[in-house]
C-alpha positions in Angstrom: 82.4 112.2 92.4 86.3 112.2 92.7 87.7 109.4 95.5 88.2 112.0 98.3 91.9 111.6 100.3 92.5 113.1 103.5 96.6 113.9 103.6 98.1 114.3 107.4 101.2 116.4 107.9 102.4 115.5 111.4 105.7 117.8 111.4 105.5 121.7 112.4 107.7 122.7 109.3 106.0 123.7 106.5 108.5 123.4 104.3 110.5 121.0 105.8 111.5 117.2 104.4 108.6 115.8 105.1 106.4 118.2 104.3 108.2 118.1 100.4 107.1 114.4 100.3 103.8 114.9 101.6 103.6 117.6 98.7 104.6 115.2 95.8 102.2 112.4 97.3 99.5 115.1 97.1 100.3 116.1 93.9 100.3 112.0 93.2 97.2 111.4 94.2 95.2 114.4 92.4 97.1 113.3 89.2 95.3 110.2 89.8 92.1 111.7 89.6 91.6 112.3 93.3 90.1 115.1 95.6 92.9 115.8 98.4 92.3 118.0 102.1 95.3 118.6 103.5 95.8 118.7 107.6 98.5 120.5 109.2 97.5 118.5 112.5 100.0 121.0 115.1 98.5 123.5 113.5 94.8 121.9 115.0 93.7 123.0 118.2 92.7 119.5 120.4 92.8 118.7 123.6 94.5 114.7 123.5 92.0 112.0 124.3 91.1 112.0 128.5 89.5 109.0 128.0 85.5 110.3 129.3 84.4 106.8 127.6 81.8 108.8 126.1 82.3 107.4 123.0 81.9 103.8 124.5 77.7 104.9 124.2 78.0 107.2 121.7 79.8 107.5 117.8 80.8 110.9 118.7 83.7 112.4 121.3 82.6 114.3 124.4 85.6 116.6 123.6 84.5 119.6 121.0 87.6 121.1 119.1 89.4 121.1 115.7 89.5 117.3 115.7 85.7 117.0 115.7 85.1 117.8 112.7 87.6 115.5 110.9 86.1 112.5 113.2 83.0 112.9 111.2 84.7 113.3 107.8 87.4 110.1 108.0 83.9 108.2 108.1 83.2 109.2 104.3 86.6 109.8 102.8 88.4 107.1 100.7 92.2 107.0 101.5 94.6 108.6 104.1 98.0 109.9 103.4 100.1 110.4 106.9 103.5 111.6 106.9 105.2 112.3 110.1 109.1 112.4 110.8 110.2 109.8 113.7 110.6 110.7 117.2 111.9 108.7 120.1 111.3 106.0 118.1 107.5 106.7 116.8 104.7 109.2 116.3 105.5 113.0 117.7 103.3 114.5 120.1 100.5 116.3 118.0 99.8 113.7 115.2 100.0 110.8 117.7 97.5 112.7 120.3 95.2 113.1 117.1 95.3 109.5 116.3 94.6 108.8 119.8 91.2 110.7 119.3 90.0 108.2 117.6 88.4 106.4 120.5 85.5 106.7 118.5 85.9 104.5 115.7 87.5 101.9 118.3 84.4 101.8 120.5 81.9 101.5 117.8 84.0 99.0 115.9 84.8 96.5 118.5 82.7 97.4 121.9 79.4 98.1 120.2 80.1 95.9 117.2 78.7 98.7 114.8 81.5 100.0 112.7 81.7 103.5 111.8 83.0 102.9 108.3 80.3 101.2 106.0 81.6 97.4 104.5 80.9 98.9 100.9 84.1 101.7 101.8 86.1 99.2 103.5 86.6 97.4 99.6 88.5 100.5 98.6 89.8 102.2 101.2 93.2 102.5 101.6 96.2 104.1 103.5 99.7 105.7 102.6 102.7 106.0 105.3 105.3 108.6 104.9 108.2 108.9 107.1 111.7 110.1 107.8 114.3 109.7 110.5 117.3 110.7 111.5 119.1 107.7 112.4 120.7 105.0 110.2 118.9 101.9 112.2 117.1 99.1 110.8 114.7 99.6 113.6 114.0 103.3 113.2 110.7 102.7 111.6 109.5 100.1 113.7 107.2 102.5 116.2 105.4 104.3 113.2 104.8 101.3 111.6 102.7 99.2 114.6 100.8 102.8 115.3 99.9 103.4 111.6 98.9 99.4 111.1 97.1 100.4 114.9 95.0 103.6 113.5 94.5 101.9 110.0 92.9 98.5 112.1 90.5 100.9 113.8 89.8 103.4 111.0 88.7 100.8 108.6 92.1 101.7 106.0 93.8 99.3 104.5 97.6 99.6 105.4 98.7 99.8 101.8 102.3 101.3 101.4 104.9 103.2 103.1 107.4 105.6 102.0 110.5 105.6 104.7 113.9 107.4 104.5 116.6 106.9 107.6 119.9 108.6 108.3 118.5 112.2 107.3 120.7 113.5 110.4 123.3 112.8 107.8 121.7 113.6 104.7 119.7 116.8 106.1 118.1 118.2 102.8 115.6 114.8 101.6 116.3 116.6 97.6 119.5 114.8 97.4 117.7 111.4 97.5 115.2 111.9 94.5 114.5 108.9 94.0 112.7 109.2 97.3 110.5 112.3 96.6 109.7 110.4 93.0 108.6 107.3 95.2 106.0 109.7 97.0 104.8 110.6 94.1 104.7 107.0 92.5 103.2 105.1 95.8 100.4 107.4 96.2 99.7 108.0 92.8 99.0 103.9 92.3 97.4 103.8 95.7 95.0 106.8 95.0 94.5 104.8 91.0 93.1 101.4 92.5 91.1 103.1 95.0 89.2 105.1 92.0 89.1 102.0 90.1 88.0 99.9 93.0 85.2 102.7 94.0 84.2 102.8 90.2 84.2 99.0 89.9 81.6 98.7 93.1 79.8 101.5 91.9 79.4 100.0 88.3 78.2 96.2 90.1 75.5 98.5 92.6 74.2 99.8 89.3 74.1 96.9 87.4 71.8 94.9 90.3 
C-alpha cells in the first residue's frame, strides 16, 4: 500500500499563495509514490477544543464534528503536510483550533502513557511545514514553528522540514519567487521518498523475522 499523507491547508483562499505551495508539495509527494488527502480545514465545521477532559479517560473527543473523523485517521497515516500563512505572529484561527483538538493524542500519550500512534509508525513518520508571511522579520516564523514542533511532539510526527517565505506584503504574488514553489515541491518530495523507503525497509525486516 502507498505511504498515505494527510496535506493541511490552513488559509481560506483557495487559490491563494499558500494554497500554490501546498499544491506543488502535493504534487511532490504523489510523485514520490505517495497517497495524499487534502484538508481545507476553514472549510471543516468544529467546534474548538472546550476542554470536557473526556479524552483524559478516553482516546476519543466528546465533541462530534468534521474533526472526528480525521482524529481517527492521523492515527494510521504516514506524514503531514501543513501550510498556513502567519498571523499575529503564529497559527490563524481555524487550523490552530484544529490542532488544539488534538487533546486526544496528548492525554493518551503522556497522562495515560498509551500512545495513540504505534512505535512501528513512529520510525517513519514524518512532518512538512509550509508557511508565508507578510513581514520582512527574522522572527516572523517563530510562532508557527514552536506550535508545529508542539502538534508534531503530540502527534507522534517527526518535525522534518519547513518551507518559509517572509515579506510577501511586498512581494504579493509567491510566482515571482520560484525558487520557492520548486522548494515545495523538492522538500516534500524527499520527505514523502524516505518515508516510503523507511516504511518499505520495516516492512521488509517484519517479513524477514
Amino acid at each position: 500500500m502507498k505511504p498515505q499523507i494527510i496535506a493541511l491547508l490552513g488559509s481560506p483562499i483557495d487559490d491563494g499563495n499558500t494554497a500554490r505551495l501546498l499544491s506543488e508539495a502535493i504534487k511532490g509527494a504523489e510523485d514520490a509514490g505517495c497517497s495524499v488527502i487534502k484538508v481545507d480545514v476553514t472549510k471543516l465545521k468544529f467546534s474548538p477544543c472546550m476542554e470536557h477532559f473526556y479524552c483524559e479517560q478516553n482516546d476519543d473527543c466528546m465533541i462530534k464534528d468534521d474533526v472526528s473523523p480525521l482524529l481517527k485517521r492521523f492515527r494510521k497515516v504516514d506524514g503531514l503536510i501543513i501550510a498556513s500563512p502567519v498571523m499575529t505572529m503564529g497559527f490563524p484561527g481555524a487550523i490552530k483550533s484544529f490542532m488544539d483538538r488534538f487533546q486526544v493524542f496528548f492525554m493518551a500519550k503522556y497522562v495515560r502513557k498509551d500512545p495513540l500512534v504505534t512505535k512501528e509508525m513512529k520510525k517513519w513518520r514524518k512532518a512538512l511545514l509550509i508557511s508565508i508571511g507578510g513581514m520582512n522579520v527574522p522572527y516572523d516564523f517563530d510562532g508557527v514553528r514552536l506550535s508545529m514542533r508542539a502538534f508534531c511532539d503530540i502527534t507522534d510526527f517527526e518535525y522534518w522540514e519547513d518551507v518559509l517565505q517572509n515579506d510577501m506584503d511586498s512581494i504579493i504574488d509567491i510566482t515571482k519567487k520560484p525558487d520557492k514553489i520548486k522548494e515545495a515541491y523538492t522538500k516534500s518530495h524527499e520527505m514523502c521518498r524516505i518515508i516510503a523507503e523507511d516504511k518499505k525497509k520495516y516492512s521488509d525486516e517484519v517479513k524477514a523475522e
